[in-house]
C-alpha positions in Angstrom: -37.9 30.7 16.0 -37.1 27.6 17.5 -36.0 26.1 14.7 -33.7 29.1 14.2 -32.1 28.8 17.3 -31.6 25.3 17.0 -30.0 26.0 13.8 -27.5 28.8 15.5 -27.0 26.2 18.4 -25.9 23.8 15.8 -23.7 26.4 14.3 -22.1 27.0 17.6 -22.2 23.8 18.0 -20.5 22.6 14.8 -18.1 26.3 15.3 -16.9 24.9 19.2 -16.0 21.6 17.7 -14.2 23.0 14.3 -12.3 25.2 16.6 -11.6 22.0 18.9 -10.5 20.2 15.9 -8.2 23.0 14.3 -6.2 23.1 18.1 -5.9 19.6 18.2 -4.7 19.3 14.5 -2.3 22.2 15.1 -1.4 20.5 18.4 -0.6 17.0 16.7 1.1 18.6 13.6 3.6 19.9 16.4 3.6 16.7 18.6 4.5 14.8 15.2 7.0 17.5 14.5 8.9 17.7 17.9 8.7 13.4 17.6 10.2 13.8 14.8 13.1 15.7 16.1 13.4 13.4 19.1 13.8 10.5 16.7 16.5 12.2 14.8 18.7 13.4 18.5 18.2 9.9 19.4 19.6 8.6 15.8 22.3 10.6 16.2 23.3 10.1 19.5 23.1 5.8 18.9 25.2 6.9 15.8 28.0 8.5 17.8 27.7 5.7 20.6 28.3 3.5 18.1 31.3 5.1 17.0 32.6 5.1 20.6 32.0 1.7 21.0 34.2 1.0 17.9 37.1 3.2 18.7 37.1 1.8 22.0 37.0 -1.8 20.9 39.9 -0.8 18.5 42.2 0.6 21.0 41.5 -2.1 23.4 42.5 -4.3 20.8 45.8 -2.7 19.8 46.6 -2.0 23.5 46.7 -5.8 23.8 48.3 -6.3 20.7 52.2 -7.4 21.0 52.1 -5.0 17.5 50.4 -2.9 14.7 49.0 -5.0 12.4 51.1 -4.2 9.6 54.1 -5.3 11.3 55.0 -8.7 9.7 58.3 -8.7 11.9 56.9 -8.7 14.9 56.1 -12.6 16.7 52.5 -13.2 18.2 53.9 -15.9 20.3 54.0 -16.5 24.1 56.8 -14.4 26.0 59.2 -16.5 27.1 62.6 -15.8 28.8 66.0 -16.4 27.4 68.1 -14.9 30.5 67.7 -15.7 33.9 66.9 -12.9 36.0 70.1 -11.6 38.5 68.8 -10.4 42.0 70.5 -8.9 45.4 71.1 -11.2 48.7 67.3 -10.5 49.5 65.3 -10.9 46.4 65.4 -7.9 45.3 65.4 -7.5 41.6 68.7 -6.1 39.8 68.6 -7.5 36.0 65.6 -9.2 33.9 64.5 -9.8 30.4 61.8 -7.7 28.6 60.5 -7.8 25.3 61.4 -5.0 23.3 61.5 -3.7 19.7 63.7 -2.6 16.8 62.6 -0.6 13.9 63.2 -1.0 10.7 62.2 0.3 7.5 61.8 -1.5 4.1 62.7 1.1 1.5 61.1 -0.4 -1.4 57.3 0.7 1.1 58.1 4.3 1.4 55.8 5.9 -1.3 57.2 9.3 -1.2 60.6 9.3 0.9 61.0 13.6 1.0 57.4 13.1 3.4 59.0 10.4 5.1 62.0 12.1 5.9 60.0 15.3 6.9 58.2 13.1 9.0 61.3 11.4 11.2 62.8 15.9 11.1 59.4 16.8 13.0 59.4 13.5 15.1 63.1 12.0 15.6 65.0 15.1 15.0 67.6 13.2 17.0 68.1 10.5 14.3 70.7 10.4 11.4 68.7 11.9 8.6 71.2 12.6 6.5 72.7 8.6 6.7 68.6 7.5 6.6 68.3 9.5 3.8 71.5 7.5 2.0 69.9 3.7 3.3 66.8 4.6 1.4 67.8 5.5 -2.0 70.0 2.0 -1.4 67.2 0.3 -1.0 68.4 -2.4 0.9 65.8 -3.2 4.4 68.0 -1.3 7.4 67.7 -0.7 11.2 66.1 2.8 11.9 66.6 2.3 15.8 67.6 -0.1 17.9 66.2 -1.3 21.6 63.3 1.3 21.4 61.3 1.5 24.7 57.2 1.4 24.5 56.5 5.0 24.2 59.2 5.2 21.5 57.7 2.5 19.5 53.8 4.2 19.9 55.7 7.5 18.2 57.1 5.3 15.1 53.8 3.7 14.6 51.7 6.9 14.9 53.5 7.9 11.7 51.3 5.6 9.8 54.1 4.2 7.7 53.7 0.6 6.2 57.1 0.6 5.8 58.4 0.7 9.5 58.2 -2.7 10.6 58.9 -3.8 14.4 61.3 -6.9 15.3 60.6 -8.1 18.7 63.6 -9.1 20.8 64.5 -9.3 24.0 65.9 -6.7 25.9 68.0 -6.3 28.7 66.5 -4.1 31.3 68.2 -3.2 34.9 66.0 -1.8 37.5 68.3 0.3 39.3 69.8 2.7 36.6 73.1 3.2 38.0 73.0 2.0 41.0 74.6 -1.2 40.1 77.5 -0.5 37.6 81.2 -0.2 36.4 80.9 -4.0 35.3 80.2 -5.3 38.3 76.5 -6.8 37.4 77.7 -5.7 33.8 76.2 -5.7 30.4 74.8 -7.8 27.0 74.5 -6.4 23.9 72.1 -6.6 21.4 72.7 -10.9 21.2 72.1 -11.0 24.9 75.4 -12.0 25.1 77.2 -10.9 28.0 79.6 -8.4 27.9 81.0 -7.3 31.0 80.8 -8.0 34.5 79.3 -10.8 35.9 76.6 -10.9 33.4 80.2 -12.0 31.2 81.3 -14.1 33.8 78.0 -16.3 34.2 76.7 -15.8 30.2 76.4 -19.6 30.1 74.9 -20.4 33.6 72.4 -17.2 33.4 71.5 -18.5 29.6 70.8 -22.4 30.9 67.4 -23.1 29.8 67.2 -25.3 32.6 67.8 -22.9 35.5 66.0 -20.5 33.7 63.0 -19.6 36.3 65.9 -19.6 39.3 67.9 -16.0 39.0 71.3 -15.6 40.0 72.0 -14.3 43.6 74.2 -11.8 44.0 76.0 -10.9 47.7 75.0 -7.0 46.9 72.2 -5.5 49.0 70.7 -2.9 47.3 69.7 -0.8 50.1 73.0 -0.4 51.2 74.1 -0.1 48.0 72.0 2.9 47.7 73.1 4.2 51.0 76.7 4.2 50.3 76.2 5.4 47.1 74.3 8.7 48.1 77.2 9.5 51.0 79.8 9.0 48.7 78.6 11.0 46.3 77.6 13.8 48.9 80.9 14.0 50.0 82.7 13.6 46.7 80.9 17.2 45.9 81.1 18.4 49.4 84.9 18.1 48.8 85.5 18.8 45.2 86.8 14.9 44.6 87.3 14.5 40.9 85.8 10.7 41.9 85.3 8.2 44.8 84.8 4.3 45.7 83.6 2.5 48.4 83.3 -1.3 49.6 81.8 -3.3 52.3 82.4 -7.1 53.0 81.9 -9.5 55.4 85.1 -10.4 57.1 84.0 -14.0 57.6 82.8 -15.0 54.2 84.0 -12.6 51.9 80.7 -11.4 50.9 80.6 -8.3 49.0 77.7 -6.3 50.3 78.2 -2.9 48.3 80.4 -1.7 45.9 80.9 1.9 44.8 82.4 4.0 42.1 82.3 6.8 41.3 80.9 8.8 38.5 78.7 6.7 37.5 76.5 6.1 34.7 73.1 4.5 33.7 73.7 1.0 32.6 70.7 0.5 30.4 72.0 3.9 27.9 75.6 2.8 28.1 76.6 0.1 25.8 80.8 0.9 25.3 82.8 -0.7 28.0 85.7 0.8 27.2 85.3 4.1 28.5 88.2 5.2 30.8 85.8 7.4 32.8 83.8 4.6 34.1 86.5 2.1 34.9 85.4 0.4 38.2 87.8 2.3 40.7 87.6 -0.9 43.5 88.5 -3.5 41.4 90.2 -2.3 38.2 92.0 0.6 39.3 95.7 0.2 41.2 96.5 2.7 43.7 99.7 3.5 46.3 97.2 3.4 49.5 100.1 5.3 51.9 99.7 4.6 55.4 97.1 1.6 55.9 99.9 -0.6 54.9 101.3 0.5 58.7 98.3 -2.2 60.0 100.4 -4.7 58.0 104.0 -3.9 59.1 102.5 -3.7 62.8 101.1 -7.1 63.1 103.9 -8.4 61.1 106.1 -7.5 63.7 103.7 -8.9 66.4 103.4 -12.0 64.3 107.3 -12.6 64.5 107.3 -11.9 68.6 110.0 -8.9 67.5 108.0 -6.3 70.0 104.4 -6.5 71.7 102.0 -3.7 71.8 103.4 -2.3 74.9 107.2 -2.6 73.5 108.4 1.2 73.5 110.2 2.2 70.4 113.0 4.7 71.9 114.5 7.9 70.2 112.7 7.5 66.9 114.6 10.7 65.2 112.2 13.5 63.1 113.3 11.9 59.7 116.0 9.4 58.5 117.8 8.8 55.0 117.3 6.2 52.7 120.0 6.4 49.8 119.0 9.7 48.5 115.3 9.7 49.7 114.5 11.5 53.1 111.6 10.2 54.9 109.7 11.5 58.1 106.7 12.6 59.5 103.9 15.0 58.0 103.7 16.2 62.1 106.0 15.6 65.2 105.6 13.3 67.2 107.1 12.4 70.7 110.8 10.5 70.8 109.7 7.2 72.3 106.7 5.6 71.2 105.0 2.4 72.2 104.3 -0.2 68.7 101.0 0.5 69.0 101.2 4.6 69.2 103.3 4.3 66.1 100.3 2.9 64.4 97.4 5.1 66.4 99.6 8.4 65.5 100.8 6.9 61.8 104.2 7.9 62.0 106.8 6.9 58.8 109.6 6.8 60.5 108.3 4.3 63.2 107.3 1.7 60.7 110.3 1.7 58.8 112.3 1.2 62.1 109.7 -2.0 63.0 110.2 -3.3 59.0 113.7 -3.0 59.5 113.4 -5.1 62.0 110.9 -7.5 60.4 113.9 -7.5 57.3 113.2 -8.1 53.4 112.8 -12.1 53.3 109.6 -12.1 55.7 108.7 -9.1 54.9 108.2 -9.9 51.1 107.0 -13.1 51.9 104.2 -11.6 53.9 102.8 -9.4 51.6 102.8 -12.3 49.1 100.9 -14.4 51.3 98.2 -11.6 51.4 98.1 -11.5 47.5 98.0 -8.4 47.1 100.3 -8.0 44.6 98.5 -10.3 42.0 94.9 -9.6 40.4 92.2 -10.2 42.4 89.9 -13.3 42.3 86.9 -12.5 41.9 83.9 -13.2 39.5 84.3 -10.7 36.7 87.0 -10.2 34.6 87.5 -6.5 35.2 90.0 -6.4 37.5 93.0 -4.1 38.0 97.2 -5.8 38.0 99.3 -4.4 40.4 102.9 -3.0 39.4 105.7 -5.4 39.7 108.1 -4.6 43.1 111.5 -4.4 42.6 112.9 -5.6 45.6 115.8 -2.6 45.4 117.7 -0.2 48.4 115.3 1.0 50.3 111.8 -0.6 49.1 111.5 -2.3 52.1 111.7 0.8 54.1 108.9 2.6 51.5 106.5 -0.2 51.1 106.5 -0.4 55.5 104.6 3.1 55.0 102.8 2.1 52.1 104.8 3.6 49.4 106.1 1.7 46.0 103.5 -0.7 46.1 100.2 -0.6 44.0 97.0 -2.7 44.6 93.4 -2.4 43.9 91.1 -1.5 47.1 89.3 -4.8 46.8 92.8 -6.7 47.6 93.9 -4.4 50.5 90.0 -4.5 51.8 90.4 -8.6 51.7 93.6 -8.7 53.3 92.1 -6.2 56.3 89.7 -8.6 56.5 92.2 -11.2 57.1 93.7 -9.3 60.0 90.1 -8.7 61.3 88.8 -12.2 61.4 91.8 -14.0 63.7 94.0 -14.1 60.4 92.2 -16.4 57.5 92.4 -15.2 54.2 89.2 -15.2 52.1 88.2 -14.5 48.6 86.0 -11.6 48.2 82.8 -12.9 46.4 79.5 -11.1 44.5 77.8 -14.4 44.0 76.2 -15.7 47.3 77.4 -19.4 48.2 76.1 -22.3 50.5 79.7 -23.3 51.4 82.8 -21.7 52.2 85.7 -21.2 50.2 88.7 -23.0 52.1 90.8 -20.1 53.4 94.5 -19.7 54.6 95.8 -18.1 57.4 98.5 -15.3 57.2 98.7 -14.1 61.1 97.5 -16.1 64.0 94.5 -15.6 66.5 96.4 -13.5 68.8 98.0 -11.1 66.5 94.8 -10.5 64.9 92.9 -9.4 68.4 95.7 -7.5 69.1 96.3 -5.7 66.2 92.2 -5.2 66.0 92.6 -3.2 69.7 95.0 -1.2 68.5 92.6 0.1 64.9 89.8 0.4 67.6 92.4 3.1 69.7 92.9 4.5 66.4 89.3 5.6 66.0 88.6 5.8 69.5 91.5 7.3 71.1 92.8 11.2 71.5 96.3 10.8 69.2 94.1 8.8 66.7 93.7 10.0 63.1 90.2 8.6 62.7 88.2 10.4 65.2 84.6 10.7 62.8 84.3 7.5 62.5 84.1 6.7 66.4 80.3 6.3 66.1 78.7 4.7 69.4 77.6 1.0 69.5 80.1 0.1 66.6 83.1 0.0 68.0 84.8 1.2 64.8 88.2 0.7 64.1 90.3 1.3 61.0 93.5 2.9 59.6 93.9 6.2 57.4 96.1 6.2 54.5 97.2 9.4 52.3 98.7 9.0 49.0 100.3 10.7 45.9 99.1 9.1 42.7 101.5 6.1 41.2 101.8 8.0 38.0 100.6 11.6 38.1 102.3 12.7 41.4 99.9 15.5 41.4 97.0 13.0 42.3 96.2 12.4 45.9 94.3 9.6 46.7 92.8 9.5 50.2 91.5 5.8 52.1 90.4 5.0 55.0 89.7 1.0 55.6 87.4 0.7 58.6 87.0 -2.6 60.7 83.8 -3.1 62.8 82.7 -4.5 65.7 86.2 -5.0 66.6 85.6 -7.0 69.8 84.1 -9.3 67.2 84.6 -7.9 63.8 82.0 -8.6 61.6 82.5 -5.8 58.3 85.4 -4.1 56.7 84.6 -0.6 55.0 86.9 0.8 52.6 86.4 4.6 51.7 88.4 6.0 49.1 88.2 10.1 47.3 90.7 11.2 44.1 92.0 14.4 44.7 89.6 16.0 47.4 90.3 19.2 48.2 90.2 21.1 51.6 86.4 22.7 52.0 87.1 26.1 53.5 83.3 26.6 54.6 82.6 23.2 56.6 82.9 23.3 60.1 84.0 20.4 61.7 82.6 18.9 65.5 86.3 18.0 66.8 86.0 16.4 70.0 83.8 19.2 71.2 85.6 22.1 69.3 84.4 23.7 66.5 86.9 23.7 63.6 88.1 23.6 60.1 90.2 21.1 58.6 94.0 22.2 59.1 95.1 19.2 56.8 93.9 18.1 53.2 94.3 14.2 54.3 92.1 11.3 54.8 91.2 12.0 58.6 89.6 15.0 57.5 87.6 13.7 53.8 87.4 10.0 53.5 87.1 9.5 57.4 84.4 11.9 57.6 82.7 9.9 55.0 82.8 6.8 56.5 81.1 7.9 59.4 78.6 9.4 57.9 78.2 5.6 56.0 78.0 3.9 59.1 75.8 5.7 61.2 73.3 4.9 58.5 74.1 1.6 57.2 74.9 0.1 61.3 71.3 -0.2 62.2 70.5 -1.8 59.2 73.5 -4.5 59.2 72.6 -5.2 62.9 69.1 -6.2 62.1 70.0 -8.5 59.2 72.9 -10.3 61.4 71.9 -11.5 64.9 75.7 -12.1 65.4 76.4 -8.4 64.5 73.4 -7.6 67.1 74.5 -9.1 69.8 77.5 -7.0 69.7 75.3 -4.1 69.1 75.7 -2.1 72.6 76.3 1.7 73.2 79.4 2.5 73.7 80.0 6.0 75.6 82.2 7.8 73.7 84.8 9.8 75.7 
């Protein structure tokens, strides 16, 4: 019996530990198997890192790549600058070279030219198929696109295509768009020769390889620039103008800090300079400027001793004859005027009386000493040459009002200036100088304070014409001028040259709109009455404008100048 037991203990025995066995065998068949699988996600995902960690690496290295690898055009060498860099009166940044591309394509590459040209339809539907189409069957290596930016040159090599090769150039790039344009800071072409502007005027100095790392310094400052800019072009839509043009200089040195026309365009898409459209209004453009030619026939008189300010101008009739011409007043005015109401109120007829008696000889002489009637100096070649005067009946008596005589607005802005700063005639400059240009003087000390108090009454004063620009602490002064166009008599061209501080002038603003138009819906703040404009003519447009410019750009001109600051004080306005 015992040994029977034992036996079935045994068997129970051996049974527990068969059973034992077959769990842990099932147990390790299923550990080995989920190992297994383990191994395999782990395989895979040190297979996928890998290919990761290639890509990676590849893009890294084409990123900092100056080109694809099958480029054979393209130069591996160290970037190094051919231009010198142009920058504003402060540093600030205007023109510099970059290294850019042109594409081109080697014909004798493209395997199967009707994919290639599908390709360019569904990429650069923009381009000249038809012409690309023509240069391949030639067969001759051609230019597919010229100056292409970065993100156009990543499109041309994502085609894949071993026959678009890559030259590397450099490129011209401005930083401001249009800010700075018109050929004033100009152009190059594709040489990096310059073209225009003074980028033309300075191709030689700008390209000295010895200067290279020192940029030119321009008088601009580009935060005026930008200031000007926007108010002009506010007001050139607020009234309809079919284009505008501004300038500010200092009276002293001649330095120009802004200079606006308008339309404008971007100057790194523009390459033609000879589009009409875009011709620089301030310094190519000739224009009759109407009535701010009174300032000139006023201190001319003063000059002479012929009347003072004071000096009352008795019976002045409504209009007079001159040979067939009739000239008068665009409003009435009282009988007897003082010299310097004829200037505050603008009337015609009282400026031809003071011309007549200036006569002809000084007259003409004067105006020549101002140089107004030749083209101005100044450092770019587009500039504007004023009409020839025939010195016939009744010119003197036309030009004393500012009619039949042309100038550009950077002459009669320089010869305000000259009146403005005790009577020295400066060049206007847009390259900033250590030393002075010798000057001449066309009126004397006196003559120019006086004839300053007087433009200071004509902003400031209730019979003045330039009311919006009397702006407190600025002590504005300027005169208005309203125009017909020199040759299309249907043009109207409306200026207003502003002078300021004028107890110690320091700035000249010229404001000039083509053809405004009267803007039915804008309600004026006229001395305290609310009002529309009654009169399509430069006190109402190109004054208003130039208020608006000064309030903004005074606080940052009286910073930059402690001269300008001490003569920053509020003024109460009556």
């Amino acid at each position: 019996m015992k040994k029977k037991q034992k036996n079935i203990k045994d068997i129970n025995q051996t049974s527990f530990y068969f059973e034992d066995y077959l769990e842990t065998n099932k147990k390790n068949k299923f550990s080995k198997k989920k190992d297994l699988f383990k191994d395999r996600i782990y395989l895979l995902f040190f297979f996928f890192l890998s290919l990761i960690l290639i890509f990676s690496i590849r893009i890294t290295h084409l990123s900092l790549s100056k080109s694809p690898t099958f480029s054979s055009h393209t130069s591996s060498s160290e970037f190094s600058l051919t231009r010198r860099d142009i920058v504003d009166r402060n540093g600030i940044l205007i023109s510099r070279n970059i290294n850019s591309n042109h594409v081109a394509i080697v014909p004798k590459l493209v395997k199967n030219k009707k994919n290639f040209i599908l390709k360019l339809r569904l990429n650069f539907p923009e381009l000249p198929l038809n012409k690309i189409q023509e240069k391949l069957n030639d067969g001759k290596y051609f230019y597919l696109k010229k100056r292409v930016d970065q993100s156009e040159r990543e499109r041309f090599w994502a085609l894949g295509e071993k026959a678009i090769k890559f030259e590397s150039f450099q490129a011209r790039m401005y930083t401001h768009g249009n800010l700075f344009n018109h050929d004033v800071v100009g152009q190059v072409d594709y040489d990096n020769y310059g073209i225009s502007g003074v980028e033309k005027y300075f191709d030689r100095e700008l390209k000295n390889k010895k200067l290279i790392k020192k940029p030119l310094i321009l008088t601009l400052d580009t935060n005026i620039q930008y200031i000007i800019s926007k108010e002009l072009n506010d007001s050139i839509k607020t009234f309809n103008a079919t284009g505008g043009g501004a300038l500010l200089m200092d009276v002293n040195s001649g330095d120009i800090l802004s200079l606006v026309s308008l339309p404008n365009f971007n100057i790194n898409k523009r390459l033609s300079v000879n589009d009409k459209k875009y011709t620089n209004k301030i310094t190519k453009n000739v224009y009759e400027l109407g009535s701010i030619f009174k300032t000139f026939t006023i201190a001319l008189a003063l000059e002479n001793e012929l009347v003072t300010a004071k000096t009352v101008i008795k019976n002045i009739p409504r209009s007079l004859k001159c040979s067939i011409h009739k000239i008068s007043d665009m409003k009435e005015h009282p009988k007897n005027l003082s010299v310097e109401e004829i200037l505050i109120r603008s009337s015609n007829v009282g400026s031809v009386i003071l011309a007549k008696k200036i006569g002809e000889k000084k007259f003409k002489e004067f105006i020549e000493n101002t140089k107004m009637l030749k083209s101005p100096e100044l450092e770019i070649e587009e500039v504007g040459v004023p009409h020839k005067i025939k010195w016939n009946k009744c010119k003197l008596e036309t030009i004393s009002f500012g009619h039949g005589i042309t100038t550009t607005p950077v002459q009669a802005a320089s010869a305000y200036a000259a009146i403005a700063n005790g009577g020295k005639l400066i060049k206007p400059s847009l390259i900033k100088k250590k030393k002075k240009l010798a000057s001449k003087n066309i009126i004397s000390k006196n003559t120019s304070s006086t004839v300053n108090n007087i433009l200071r009454k004509v902003v400031s004063s209730e019979n003045g014409t330039a009311f919006f620009a009397n702006k407190s602490g600025y002590y504005v002064g300027g005169k208005t001028g309203t125009a017909e166009g020199y040759r299309e008599k249907k043009d109207r061209i409306n200026t207003f040259i502003s002078v300021f501080p004028t107890n110690k002038p320091k700035y000249t603003l010229l404001v000039m709109l083509e053809n405004p138009q009267i803007n039915k819906n804008l309600i004026y703040d006229y001395r305290g009455v609310k009002t529309k404009a009654p009169y399509n003519t430069s006190g109402w447009n190109s004054v208003y404008t130039a208020g608006k410019i000064i309030e903004k750009i005074g606080p940052i001109l009286a910073i930059n100048n402690k001269e300008f600051t001490n003569q920053y004080v509020v003024e109460k306005i009556n």
